[in-house]
N, C-alpha and C positions, 0 to 999 in steps of 0.2 A: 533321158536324164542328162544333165549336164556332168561333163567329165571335171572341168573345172572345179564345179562345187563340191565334188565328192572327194578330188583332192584335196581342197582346201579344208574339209571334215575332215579327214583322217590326217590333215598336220596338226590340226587342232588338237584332234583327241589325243596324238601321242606328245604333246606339249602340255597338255593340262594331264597328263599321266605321267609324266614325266616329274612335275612340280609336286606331284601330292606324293612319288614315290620317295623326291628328296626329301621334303619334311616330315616322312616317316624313317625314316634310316640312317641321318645324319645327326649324331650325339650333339649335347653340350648344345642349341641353338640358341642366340641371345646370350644377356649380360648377366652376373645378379654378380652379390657379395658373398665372399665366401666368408664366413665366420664358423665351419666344424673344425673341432681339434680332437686329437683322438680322448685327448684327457675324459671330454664331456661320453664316450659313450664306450672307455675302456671295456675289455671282455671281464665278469669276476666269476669267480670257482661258484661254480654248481655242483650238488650230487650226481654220484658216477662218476665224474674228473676224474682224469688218472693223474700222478702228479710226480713228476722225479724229483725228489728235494735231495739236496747235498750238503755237509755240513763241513766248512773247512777254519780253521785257523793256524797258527804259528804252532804251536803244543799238536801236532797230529795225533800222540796218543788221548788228548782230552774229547779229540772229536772221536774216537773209535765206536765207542756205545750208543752214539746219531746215527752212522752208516752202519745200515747192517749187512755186512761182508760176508757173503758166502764164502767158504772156503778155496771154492773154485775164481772168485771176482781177483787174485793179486793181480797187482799189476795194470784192470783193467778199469778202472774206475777215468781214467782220461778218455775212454775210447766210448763213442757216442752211441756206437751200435750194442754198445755191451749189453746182452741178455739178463745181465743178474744186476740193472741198475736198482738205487730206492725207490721203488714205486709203491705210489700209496692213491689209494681209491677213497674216493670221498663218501663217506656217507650220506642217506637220505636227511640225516640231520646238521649236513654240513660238516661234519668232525671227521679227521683222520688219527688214527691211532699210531703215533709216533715213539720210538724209542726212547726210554727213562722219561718222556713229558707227559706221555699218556694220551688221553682223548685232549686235541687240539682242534679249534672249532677255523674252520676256515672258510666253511662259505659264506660266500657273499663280500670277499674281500677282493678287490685286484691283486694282483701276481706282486707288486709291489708292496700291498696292504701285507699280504699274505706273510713276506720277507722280514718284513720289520717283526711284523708277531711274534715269529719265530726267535727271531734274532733276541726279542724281549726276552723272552722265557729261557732261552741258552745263558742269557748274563749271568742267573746262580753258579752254571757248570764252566763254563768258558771264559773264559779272558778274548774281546772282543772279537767275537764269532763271526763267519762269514756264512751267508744260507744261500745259495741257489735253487730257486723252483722254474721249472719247466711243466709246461701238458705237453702230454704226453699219447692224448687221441685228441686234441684241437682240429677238428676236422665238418668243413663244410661241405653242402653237397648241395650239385647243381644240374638242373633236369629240364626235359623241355629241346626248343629248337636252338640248341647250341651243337656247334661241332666235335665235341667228345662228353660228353655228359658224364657223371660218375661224383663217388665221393672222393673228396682231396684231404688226405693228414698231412696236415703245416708242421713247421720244424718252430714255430713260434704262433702266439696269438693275433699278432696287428696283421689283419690282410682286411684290405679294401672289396668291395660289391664288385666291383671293375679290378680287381687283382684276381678274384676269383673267376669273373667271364671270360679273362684272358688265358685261366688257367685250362679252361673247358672249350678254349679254341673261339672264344666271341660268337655273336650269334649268328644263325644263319640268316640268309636273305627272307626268311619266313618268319622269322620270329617277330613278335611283336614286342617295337622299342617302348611305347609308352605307355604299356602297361607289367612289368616283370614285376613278379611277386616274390617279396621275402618272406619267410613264413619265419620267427623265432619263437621259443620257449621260452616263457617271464614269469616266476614264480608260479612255474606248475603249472601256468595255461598259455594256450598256441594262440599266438599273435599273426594278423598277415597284412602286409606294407606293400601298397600297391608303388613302385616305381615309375617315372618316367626319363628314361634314358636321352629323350631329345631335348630335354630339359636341363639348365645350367645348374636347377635346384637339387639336381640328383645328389650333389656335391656339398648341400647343407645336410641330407637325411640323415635322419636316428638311426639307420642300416646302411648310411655308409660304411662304417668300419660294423664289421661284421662280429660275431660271436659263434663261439665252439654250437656245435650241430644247428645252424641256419641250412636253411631250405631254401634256394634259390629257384622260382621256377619261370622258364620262361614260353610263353601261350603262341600256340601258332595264329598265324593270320590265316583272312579265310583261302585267301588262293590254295595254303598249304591245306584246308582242314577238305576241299570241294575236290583236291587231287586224291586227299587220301578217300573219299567216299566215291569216288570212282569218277570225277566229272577232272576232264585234264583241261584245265582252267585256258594255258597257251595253247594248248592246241586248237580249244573253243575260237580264242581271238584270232589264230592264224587260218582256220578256215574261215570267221565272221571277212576277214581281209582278203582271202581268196573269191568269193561269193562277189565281194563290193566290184572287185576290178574285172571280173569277167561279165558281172554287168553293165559296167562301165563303156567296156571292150562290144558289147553289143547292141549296146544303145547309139554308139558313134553315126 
């Protein structure tokens, strides 16, 4: 056997291994037009939403009958960790039952939508009301070959598909870029969005910006799926390469 040829086989192959591992692992390849803005796929209030709404204006005793103050909350209504905040849980039929307004219908509104509502209905009792809503379990979850997997609860709604892999440590060398699955919830039935990461397109998707309980999952590739079934992939290669060159080495 020629030694020659055997090397020049094995620069090859780790050259053409080399190329196909770049264009699986390297984000963003090529050009496109970015045209997503978050406007087009804001998160809006589903059932179950927990929601802290606050109700403030200039007359603080006109806002008193909106916040419902525990006797223990003085004081603590600026403090964010505060245990006895307004929170209100949305119904299956979108409505939360709020103080003196009653059943108020909010799903299906953005956090913005949601504000003005509010603010509408306040105008009988308040002289120009101030409302703040927050979620308050806005939380994605991210599984699969990432380096810390888990669910994440955001202090806000706007987080990006790539704000979240960053949050769960990005992916590992095994995961597979161009295909991650988003999995959401859309009027009561599970939706699933196959991503490609090596793609510039990833940056127009409907699951760019993310929404309260997405499922981000991301698929091992096979080297990881033949390690976990017992076949140790590099090791395979590092003896196929140990084999080459001491035949090599004998045939001289």
């Amino acid at each position: 056997m020629n030694t020659r040829l055997i090397t020049l086989l094995c620069i090859l192959i780790c050259i053409i291994t080399s190329c196909a591992n770049k264009k699986d692992v390297i984000y963003f390849q090529g050009e496109t037009d970015l045209n997503t803005l978050y406007e087009q796929y804001v998160p809006r209030i589903q059932s179950n939403d927990m929601l802290t709404i606050t109700v403030s204006a200039a007359d603080i005793k006109a806002t008193e009958p909106f916040n419902q103050q525990s006797v223990y909350m003085s004081g603590q209504m600026g403090n964010p960790s505060n245990p006895y905040r307004n929170i209100y849980t949305v119904s299956e039929k979108g409505t939360i039952d709020f103080p003196v307004l009653g059943q108020v219908k909010l799903g299906g509104l953005t956090r913005n939508e949601a504000i003005n509502h509010i603010k509408l209905l306040l105008d009988d009792y308040i002289v120009d009301p101030g409302v703040n809503i927050s979620f308050t379990n806005f939380k994605v979850s991210v599984l699969g070959e990432v380096a810390r997997p888990g669910s994440f609860t955001l202090p806000n709604e706007r987080i990006t598909l790539l704000e979240a892999l960053a949050l769960a440590g990005d992916l590992t060398i095994n995961g597979i870029r161009k295909d991650v699955e988003v999995i959401r919830e859309v009027n009561g039935e599970k939706k699933r969005y196959s991503i490609d990461l090596t793609s510039p397109e990833v940056l127009n998707s409907p699951v760019y910006y993310l929404a309260q309980n997405d499922i981000i999952y991301v698929k091992p590739n096979q080297a990881k799926i033949q390690t976990s079934s017992g076949i140790n992939y590099p090791v395979f290669v590092s003896m196929a390469g140990l084999i080459i060159t001491v035949i090599s080495v004998l045939t001289r």
